[in-house]
N, C-alpha and C positions, 0 to 999 in steps of 0.2 A: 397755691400750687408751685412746687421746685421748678426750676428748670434747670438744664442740664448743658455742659458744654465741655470740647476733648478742646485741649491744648495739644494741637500737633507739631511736636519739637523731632531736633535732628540736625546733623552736619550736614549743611549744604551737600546737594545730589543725592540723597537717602531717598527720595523719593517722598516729600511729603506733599505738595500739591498733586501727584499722582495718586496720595493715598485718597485726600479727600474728595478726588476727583470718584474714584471707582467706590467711597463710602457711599457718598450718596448718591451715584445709580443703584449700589446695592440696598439700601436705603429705599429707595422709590421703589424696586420692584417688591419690598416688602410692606407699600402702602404705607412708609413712614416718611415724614416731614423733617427733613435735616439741612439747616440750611449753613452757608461756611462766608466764614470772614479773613479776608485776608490782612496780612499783618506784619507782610516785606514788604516795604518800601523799594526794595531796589526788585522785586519781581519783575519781569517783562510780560509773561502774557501765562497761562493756567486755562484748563480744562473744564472749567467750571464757571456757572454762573455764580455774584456773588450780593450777599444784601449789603453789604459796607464792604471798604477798600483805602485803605489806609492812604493811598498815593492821591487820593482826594482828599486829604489834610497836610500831606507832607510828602516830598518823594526826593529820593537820595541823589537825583541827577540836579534836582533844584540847588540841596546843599551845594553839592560840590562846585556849582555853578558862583554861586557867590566869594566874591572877592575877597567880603570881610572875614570868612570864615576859615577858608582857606584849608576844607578839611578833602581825605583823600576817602577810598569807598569806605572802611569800615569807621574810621570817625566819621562818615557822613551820617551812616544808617547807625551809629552810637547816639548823635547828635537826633536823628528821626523818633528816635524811641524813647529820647528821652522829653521830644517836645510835646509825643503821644503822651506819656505819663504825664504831664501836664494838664491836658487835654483831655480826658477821659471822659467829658459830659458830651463831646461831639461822639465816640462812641454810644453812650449811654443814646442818646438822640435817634442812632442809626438804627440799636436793636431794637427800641419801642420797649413795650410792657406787656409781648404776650404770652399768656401764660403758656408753659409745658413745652417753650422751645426750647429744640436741638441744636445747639449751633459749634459747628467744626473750626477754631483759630488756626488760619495757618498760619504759624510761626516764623520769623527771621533764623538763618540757620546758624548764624555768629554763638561761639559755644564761651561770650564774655556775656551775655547775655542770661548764663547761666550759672554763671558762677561767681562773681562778684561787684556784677550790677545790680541795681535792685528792681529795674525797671518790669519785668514779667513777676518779679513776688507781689509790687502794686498792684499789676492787673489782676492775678490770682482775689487778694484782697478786694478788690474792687467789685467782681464779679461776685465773689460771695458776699457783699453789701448788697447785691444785684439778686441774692435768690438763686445763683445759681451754683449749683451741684460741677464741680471740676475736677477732669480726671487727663493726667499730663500724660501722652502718646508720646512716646521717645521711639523717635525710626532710625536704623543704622540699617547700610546697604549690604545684604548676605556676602552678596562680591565681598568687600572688602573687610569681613570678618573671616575669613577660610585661613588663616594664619594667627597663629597663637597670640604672640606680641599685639595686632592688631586688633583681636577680641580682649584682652585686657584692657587696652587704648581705649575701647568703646563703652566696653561696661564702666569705668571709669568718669566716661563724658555721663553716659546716662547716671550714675551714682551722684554726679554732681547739681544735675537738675533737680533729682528726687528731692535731695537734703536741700537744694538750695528752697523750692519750692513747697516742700512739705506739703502735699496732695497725692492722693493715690496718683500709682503710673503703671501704668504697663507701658514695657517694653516688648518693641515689635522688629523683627528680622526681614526688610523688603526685598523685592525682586526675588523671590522665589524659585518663580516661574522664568527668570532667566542662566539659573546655574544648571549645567549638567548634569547625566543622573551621576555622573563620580563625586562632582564637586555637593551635590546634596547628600549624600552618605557621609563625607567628611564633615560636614557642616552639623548633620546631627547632633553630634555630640558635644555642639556650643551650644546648642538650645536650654538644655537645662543640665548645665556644666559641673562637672566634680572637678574644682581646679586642683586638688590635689595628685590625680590621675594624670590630669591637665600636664600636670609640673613631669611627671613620670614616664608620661608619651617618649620611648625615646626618637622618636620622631619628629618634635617638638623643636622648635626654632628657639624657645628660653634656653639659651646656653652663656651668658654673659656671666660670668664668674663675678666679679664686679658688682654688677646689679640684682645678686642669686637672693642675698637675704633679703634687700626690698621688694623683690616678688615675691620671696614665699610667705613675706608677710601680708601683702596685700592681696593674694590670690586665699589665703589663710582665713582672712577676713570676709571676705567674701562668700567662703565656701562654708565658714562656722554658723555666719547667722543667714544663709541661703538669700542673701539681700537681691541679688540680680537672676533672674533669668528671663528666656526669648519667648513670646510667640511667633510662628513661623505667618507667613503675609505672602499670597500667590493669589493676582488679581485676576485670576483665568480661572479657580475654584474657589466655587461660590463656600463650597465645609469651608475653606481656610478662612475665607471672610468672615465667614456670620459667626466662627470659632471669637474671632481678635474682636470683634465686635460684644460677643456676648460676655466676654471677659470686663470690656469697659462697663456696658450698661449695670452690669452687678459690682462695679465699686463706684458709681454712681447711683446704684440704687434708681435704672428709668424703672418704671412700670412699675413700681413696687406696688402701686394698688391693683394691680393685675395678679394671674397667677403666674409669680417671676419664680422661673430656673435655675437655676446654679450652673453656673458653667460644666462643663462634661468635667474638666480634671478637678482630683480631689486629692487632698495629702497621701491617699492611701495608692491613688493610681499616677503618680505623677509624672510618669512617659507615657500616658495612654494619648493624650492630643501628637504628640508627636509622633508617634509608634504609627498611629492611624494615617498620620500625612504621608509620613515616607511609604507606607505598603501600599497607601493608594497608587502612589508615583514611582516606585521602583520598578516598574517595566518602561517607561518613557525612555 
């Protein structure tokens, strides 16, 4: 039997111990077993119970604590993850061997971790030695995508996990539930983005003469082969959940000996999940 596991990745404050927090109560009220592993070292405290914890192998306040080392926080937590990849039997130890488990990684939010360390491609690797099925969750906070510049910044960080990682990913848009109904109308239209429109907005903040041809070549690329787009994430509606939810399970393939769904959006309908979220929420 497979078993199944989300890498929940993201720039520090995205919200990802919040995501895994409200997964799995959504999770238990659906009579499923999901259980999450943390995997910051420098976390302080999270919402959730958890079956391993990394700061019981290693914790970034120890590093920096040491003389010999002499490292500052993010060489400490570089230095934590890479003494975890070392170490992956005392993980291996922690999950056991039972079959058809669910288990949530929460992530370090350091975005070097994603791109030219190789410490998270071992674990990928590792896990699937391990039987498990891996699908990378990349969270960026809606706040601070409502500006153009800084939704290219992000698709960008997320573009970099993908390829670094090579595993499916869905990308997910947090905190919802905390934009206005103004700021969620403007926001729509980053969800599943026409950067070339993008670029034409003349409302649009890309106006740097300077930097014009290297965005429209990378907004270019982006929009030719449709490599990024968002689902929206509001921990107050349960559709929005089980929507970001049913998307993982089907490129993990849970339940596949069940009779498994397709997610609602299909090439032919491809604004109907979002279409549906905002007209829920447009009287708020």
């Amino acid at each position: 039997m497979p078993r199944y596991a989300q890498l929940v990745m993201g720039p520090a404050g995205s919200g990802k111990s919040t995501y895994c927090a409200t997964i799995v109560q959504h999770c238990e009220a659906l009579n499923r077993s999901v259980q999450v592993v943390n995997l910051d070292p420098a976390a302080e405290h999270f919402n959730y119970s958890v079956m391993a914890d990394i700061r019981e192998l290693i914790e970034v306040d120890d590093v920096m604590e040491d003389n010999t080392l002499q490292f500052g926080p993010n060489g400490g937590l570089v230095f934590c993850m890479e003494y975890f990849a070392n170490n992956f039997d005392w993980l291996e130890d922690c999950l056991g061997h039972v079959e058809d488990d669910y288990i949530l990684f929460d992530c370090p939010g350091q975005i070097e971790l994603y791109t030219h360390l190789p410490v998270m491609k071992q674990l990928v690797q590792q896990l699937e030695q391990w039987e498990f099925r891996v699908c990378g969750v990349f969270l960026v906070d809606s706040q601070f995508m409502v500006e153009s510049f800084k939704f290219i910044s992000g698709i960008l960080s997320a573009l970099s996990a993908m390829i670094s990682l090579e595993i499916p990913q869905v990308n997910v848009m947090t905190k919802m539930d905390l934009l206005s109904k103004k700021a969620k109308k403007e926001i729509e239209k980053f969800l599943d983005p026409d950067m070339y429109s993008l670029l034409d907005d003349p409302t649009s903040d890309l106006r740097s003469k300077k930097f014009k041809k290297l965005t429209n070549a990378i907004c270019g690329l982006i929009d030719d082969y449709s490599m990024v787009r968002f689902l929206p994430y509001d921990q107050s509606d349960e559709e929005s959940m089980n929507i970001v939810l049913q998307h993982i399970d089907f490129a993990i393939q849970y339940g596949e000996d069940l009779e498994f769904k397709e997610p609602k959006e299909h090439e032919d309908e491809s604004s109907s999940v979002f279409d549906e979220y905002f007209q829920e929420h447009q009287n708020e």
